[in-house]
MARPA-231052 format. One record per residue (C-alpha): z, x, y. Coordinates in steps of 0.02 Angstrom, whole numbers, plus 32768, in hexadecimal, padded with zeros to 4 digits. Each point is the difference from the previous one (the first is absolute). Layout:
residues N
ZXY...
END
This chain:
residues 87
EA41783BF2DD7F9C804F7F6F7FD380BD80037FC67FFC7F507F987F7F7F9F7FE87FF07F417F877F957FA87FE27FF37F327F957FA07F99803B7FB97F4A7FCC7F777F8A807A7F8F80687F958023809A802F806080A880A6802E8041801B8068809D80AD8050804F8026805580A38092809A801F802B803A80A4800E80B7804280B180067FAC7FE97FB77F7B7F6480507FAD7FB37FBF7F7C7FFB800A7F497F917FB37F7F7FDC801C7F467F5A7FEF7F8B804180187F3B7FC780027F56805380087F67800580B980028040801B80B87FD67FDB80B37FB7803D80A080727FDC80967FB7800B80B8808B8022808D7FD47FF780B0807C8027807E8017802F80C9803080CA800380938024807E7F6F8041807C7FCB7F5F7FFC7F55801D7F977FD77F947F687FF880477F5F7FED7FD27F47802E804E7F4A7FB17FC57F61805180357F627FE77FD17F4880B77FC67FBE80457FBD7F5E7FFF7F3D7FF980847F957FA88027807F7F737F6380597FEE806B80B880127F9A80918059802D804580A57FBE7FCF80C07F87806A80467FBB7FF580AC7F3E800480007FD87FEA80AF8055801D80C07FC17FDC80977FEE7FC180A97FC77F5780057F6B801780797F627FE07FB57FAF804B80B48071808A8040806380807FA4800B80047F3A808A80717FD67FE47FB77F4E803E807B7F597FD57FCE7F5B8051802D7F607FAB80557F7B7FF77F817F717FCF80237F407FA27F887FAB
END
């Protein structure tokens, strides 16, 4: 059964995908110069939880860095840190 559920929207229309508590996970938006990946995952205490970081995409060089943490609970606890980014 699906914990977590995915949707995206493209120029070939609508595509959704489901992970389960152990699975997590993972998707991807890019651009020529690098990408934003979302993570969402189920913590060993059993809480959901999600990381965004800006990564390098298919050659584009640079490092990861992790913008966002969190709890995902959009009504309860937010335990959310956010790197400090220069723009």
């Amino acid at each position: 059964m699906s914990h977590f559920y995915g949707k995206l929207q493209g120029s070939r229309g609508e595509a959704t995908r489901c992970g389960t508590a152990s699975s997590g996970m993972t998707t991807y938006a890019a651009g020529w110069g690098g990408a934003v990946r979302v993570e969402v995952y189920t913590q060993a205490d059993g809480r959901d939880a999600f990381m965004v970081s800006l990564v390098p995409w298919q050659g584009s060089g640079g490092e990861s860095v992790a913008l966002a943490t969190g709890l995902l609970d959009s009504t309860g606890e937010r335990m959310t840190t956010y790197a400090a980014v220069v723009v």
